[in-house]
N, C-alpha and C positions, 0 to 999 in steps of 0.2 A: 451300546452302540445302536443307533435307533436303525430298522429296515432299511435297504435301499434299494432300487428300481432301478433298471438299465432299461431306458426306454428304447423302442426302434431305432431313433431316428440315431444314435449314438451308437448302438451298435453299428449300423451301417456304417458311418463314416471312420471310425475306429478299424473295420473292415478294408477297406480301400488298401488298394497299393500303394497309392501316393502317403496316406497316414502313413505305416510300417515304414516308406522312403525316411517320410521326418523322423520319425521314431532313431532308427539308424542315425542319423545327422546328430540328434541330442544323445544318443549312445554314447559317443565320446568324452562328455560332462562339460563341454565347454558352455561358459554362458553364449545365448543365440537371439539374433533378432529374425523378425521376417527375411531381411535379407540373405542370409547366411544359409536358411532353410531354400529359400529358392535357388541360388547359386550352386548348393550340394545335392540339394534332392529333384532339382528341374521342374517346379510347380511356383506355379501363380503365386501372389502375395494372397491372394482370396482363402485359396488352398491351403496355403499353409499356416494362417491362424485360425482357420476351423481346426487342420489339423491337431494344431498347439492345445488350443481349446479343450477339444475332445480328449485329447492324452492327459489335461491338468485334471478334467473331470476324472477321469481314472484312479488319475493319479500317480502316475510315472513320468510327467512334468510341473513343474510348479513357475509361476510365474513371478520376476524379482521385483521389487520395487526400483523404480524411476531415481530415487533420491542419490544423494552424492553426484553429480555428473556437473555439478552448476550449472549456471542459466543457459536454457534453450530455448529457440524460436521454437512456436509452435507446437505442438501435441509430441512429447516424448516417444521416441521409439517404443515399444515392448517390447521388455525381455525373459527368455525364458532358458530354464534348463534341465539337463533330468533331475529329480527326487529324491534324495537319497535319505536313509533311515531305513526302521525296519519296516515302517508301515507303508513305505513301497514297497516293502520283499527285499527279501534276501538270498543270497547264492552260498553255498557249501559248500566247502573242499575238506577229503577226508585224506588223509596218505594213513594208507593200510599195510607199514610198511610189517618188515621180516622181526624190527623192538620192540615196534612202537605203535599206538593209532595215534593220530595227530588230527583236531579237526579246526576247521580255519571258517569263521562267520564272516561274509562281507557286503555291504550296501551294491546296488547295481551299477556303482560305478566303481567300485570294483577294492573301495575303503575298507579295510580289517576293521571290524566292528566287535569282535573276541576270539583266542583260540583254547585248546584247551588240548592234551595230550596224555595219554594212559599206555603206560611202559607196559609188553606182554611178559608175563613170568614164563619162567622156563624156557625161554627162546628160542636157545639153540639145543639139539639142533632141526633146526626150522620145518622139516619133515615129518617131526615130530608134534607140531603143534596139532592142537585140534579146531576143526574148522568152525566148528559150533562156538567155540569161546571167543577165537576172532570176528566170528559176527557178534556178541554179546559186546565186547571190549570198542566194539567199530559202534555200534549205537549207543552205549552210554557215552564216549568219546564227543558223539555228533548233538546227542540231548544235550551234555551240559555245556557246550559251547552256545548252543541254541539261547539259553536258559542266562549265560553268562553276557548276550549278545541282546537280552531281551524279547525275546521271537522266538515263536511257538512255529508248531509242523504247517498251519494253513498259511504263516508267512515266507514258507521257502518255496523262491520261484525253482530255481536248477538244484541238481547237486554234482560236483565230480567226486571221481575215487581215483586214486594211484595206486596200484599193487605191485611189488619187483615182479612181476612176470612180461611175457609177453600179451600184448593182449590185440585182436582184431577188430576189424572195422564194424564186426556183427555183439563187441563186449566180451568177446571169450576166449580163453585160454587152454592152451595144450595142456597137455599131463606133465611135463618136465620131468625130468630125475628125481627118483624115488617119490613122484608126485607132486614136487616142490611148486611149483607155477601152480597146479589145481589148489592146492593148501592153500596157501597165499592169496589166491581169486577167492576162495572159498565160500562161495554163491552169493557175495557183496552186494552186486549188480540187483540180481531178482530181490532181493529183501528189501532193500531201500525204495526200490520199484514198488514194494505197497506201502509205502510211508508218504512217495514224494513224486511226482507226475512225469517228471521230467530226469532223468539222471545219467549221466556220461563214467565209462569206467576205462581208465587209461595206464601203459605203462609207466612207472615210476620216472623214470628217466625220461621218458617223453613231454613229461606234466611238467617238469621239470626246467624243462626246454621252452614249454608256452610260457613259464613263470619268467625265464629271461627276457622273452620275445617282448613278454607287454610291463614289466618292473625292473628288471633289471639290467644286464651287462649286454646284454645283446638289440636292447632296442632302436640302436641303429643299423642292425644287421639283418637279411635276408636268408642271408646260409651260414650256417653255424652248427656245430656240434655240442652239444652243453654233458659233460662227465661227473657222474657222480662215483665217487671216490671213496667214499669209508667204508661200508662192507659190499664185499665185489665190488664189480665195475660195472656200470652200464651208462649206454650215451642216449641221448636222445635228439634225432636229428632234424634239424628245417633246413628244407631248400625252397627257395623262390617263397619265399614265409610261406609255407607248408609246411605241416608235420607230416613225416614218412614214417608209416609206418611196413608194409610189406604183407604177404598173402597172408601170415600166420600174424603181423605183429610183433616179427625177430629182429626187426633192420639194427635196433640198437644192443641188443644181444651178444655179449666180446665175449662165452665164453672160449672163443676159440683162438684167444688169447694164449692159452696155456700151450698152443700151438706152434705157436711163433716165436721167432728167437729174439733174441733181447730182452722179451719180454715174460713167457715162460707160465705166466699166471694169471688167473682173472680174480684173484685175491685181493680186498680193498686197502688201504693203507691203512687203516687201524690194525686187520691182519697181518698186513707185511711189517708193520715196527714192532708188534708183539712177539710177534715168531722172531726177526731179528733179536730184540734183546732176550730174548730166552732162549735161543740159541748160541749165542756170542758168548753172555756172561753168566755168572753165580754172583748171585747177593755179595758174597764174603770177597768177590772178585772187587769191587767198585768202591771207589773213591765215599769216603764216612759223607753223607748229606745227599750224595747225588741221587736226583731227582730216580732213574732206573733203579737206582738200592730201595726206594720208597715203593718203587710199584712192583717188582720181586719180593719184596715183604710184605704185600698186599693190603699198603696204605696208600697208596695212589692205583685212582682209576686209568684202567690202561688207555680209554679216549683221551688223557693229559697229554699223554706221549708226545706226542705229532706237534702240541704246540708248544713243546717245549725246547724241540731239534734246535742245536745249537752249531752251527758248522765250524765254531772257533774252539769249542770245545772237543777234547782229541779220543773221546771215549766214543763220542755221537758221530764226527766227522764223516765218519766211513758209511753210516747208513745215510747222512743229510746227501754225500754225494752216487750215493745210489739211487735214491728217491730222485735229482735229478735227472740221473740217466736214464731211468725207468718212465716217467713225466716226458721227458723230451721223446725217447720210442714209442711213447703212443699218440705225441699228437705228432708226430713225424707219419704216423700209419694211420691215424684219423685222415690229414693232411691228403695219403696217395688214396683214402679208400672213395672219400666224401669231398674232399677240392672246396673245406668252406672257407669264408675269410675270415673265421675268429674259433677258436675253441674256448670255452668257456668251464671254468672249474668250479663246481659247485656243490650242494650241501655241507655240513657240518665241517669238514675240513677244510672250506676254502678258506676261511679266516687265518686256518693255520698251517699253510704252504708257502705264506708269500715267499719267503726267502726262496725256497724252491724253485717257484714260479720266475722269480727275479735270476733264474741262475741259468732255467730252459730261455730265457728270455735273450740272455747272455750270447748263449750256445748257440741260436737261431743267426746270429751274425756268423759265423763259420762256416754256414753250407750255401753252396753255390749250386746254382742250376737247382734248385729242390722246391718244393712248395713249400710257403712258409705263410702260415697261418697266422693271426694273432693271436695269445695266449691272454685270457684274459679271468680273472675270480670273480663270483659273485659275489655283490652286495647283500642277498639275502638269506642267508646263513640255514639252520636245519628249517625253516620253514617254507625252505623252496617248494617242495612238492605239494602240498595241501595248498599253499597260492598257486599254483599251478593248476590241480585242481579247481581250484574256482575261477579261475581264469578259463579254463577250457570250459566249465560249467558257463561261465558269461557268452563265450563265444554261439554256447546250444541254445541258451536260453533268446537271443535278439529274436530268433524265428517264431517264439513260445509267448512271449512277454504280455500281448496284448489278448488273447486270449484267456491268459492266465489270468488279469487284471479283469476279464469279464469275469470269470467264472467267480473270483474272490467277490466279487461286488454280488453278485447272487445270493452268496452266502452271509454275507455282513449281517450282523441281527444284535 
């Protein structure tokens, strides 16, 4: 790659408030003419193809071709829009969760360009882990997504983290029970921080919640709760499209679940159908074939479970209409805590609740005078959080972008 030179007069204008305004405006990825830029960003047509300009020279706009549109009078519009590929940079999301590292590559507007995911041994129980290999396991995680994505360290503009903790406005976490929230943070934040300029470290369940907000089930929502559901429970909550999080970072924090009646536990449903069928039956107890005889004999994995609840079936029946009842008392109590207009069920089990979901959905015609929220699953399955992550990464980076894209052109060689 031959040298390059960012001369003054480029810096300057790349500088400008009104640039950063256009910048914003092609943010969204829509193709854009001069007009569309003046209309949103409140600048001159003058203005706003320097601006264009100067961002193409960069390189975080690229300019389309005229062609396809058939015959026009007179000199064709220009069109422009943001960049995407790795050689405008790229965004990270890592979900560092309590399994798993999960890491998620994506172009600046916001495209899955690779992920890549490294299961933690010895798991549980979680207090247990050591923090040093979580950071080991969280960066080869993030290289070979990088690597699988095409794009090396000098091409990541942002990056996010999710960790089950709670986490503050400053990136940091309390000590939680027998340490668990410090574990789980386990200095993520500060190490990646010499890797990558820019980087965001957020509650799992809150990232979670951004990943609905901008892809999935909630993005025509404003307030909404987004729950994740397989091991423990935590919510992650927007109001007024805000993420709330609270002085420590606890707003979505249910353990005090195990408080409250109906409910009794902040246990995730892979927990509550494990312990169900192993409390209920023995092996020799169960129908020759049935799917629980296979996972007591320890040839089915106990995550199968949950997608296999059958409510017609008279062995399952009794747990499918608890998992109801259970489902309906929390967004019943989401419902009085938080007054959003959708509750949203998300990671790895939402695919496999619908019936569930279709039963609280049922039940919600039965209560009068009550808030009733819309119950709704995600579309995007275990890789909510790590998109979420780099969705809250995208959000950090619009302030960062054009700097970033200096300082990379400095270095080109």
């Amino acid at each position: 790659m031959s040298a390059a030179v960012v001369n003054p007069v480029l810096e300057q204008v790349c500088r400008r408030a009104s640039t950063r305004a256009v910048l914003e405006v092609a943010w969204e990825g829509e193709v854009l003419r001069a007009d569309d830029v003046m209309e949103h960003a409140g600048v001159t047509r003058s203005t706003a193809l320097q601006a264009l300009d100067a961002l193409g020279e960069l390189g975080l706009v690229e300019e389309l071709s005229c062609t396809g549109e058939g015959p026009v009078m007179g000199r064709p519009a220009r069109r422009f829009r943001l960049r995407v590929g790795v050689e405008a940079g790229v965004v990270v999301g890592l979900e560092a969760g309590q399994q798993k590292m999960a890491a998620t590559v994506t172009d600046l507007a916001g495209n899955v360009l690779a992920r890549w995911g490294i299961d933690i041994p010895d798991a549980d129980p979680a207090h247990h882990q050591d923090p040093a290999l979580r950071r080991e396991l969280a960066r080869s995680a993030v290289a070979t997504a990088l690597h699988e994505a095409g794009a090396q360290d000098v091409d990541v503009l942002v990056m996010g983290i999710g960790v089950p903790a709670p986490v503050d406005g400053h990136g940091c976490s309390p000590e939680g029970e027998l340490g668990f929230w410090r574990i789980m943070h386990a200095g993520l934040l500060e190490m990646f921080r010499e890797d990558f300029a820019h980087v965001r470290i957020e509650n799992d369940a809150a990232l979670a919640a951004l990943a609905e907000l901008h892809f999935g089930a909630a993005r025509q929502e404003q307030d909404f709760v987004t729950l994740l559901l397989a091991w423990g429970i935590g919510a992650g909550v927007v109001m007024d499209g805000q993420l709330l999080r609270g002085a420590n970072g606890a707003v979505g924090e249910l353990g005090f679940f195990e408080m409250v009646e109906g409910i009794g536990t902040s246990a995730g449903f892979h927990e509550i159908v494990e312990e169900w069928v192993r409390g209920h039956w023995r092996k020799d107890e169960l129908p020759a074939e049935h799917p629980w005889r296979e996972y007591l004999a320890g040839v089915r994995a106990r995550e199968s479970l949950l997608a296999l609840l059958d409510p017609e079936d008279p062995v399952m029946a009794p747990l499918f209409h608890e998992l109801v009842r259970l489902t309906g008392r929390i967004v019943d109590l989401m419902a009085q805590v938080y007054d959003p207009a959708a509750v949203v069920i998300a990671g790895p089990v939402a695919a496999d609740i619908g019936p569930v979901l279709d039963a609280v959905r049922e039940g919600q015609t039965d209560t009068t005078g009550r808030l009733r929220p819309k119950v709704l699953a995600s579309p995007l399955g275990e890789d909510v959080i790590s998109l979420g992550a780099a969705a809250a990464a995208r959000e950090l980076s619009m302030g960062d972008v054009i700097e970033w894209a200096l300082a990379k052109r400095r270095l080109q060689s």
